[in-house]
C-alpha angles and dihedrals in degrees: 000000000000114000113260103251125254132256100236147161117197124233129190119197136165114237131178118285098237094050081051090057090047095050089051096048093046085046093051098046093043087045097229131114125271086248092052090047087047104046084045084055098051094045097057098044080050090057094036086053093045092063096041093057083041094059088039089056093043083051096051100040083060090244100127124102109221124236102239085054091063125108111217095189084080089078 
């Protein structure tokens, strides 16, 4: 049975030529194509970025509790 084909948008950008070569050597050895290297990447730094805001936005909102506040008899 064929794959359902994916919603996408295509997007061309110049990158450093030593992050290319890179791409291409960490593609080849997974296997995988640069785009699915790419969109795995980008998923990730999103996620990675998501938590981060969220933390900002529980810091400013006053809603983290500080280290040194912890008890770390609770483990």
């Amino acid at each position: 049975m064929p794959r359902a084909k994916k919603d996408y948008l295509c997007l061309n950008v110049k990158i450093d030529a030593d992050i290319c070569h890179k791409l291409t050597e960490v593609s080849m050895e997974a296997g995988q194509t640069k785009n699915m290297v790419v969109e795995r990447a980008l998923q990730a730094y999103f996620a990675d970025y998501d938590a981060k805001q969220r933390i900002l936005r529980q810091a400013e909102a006053g809603e983290l509790i500080p280290v040194g506040e912890v008890n770390n008899n609770d483990a």
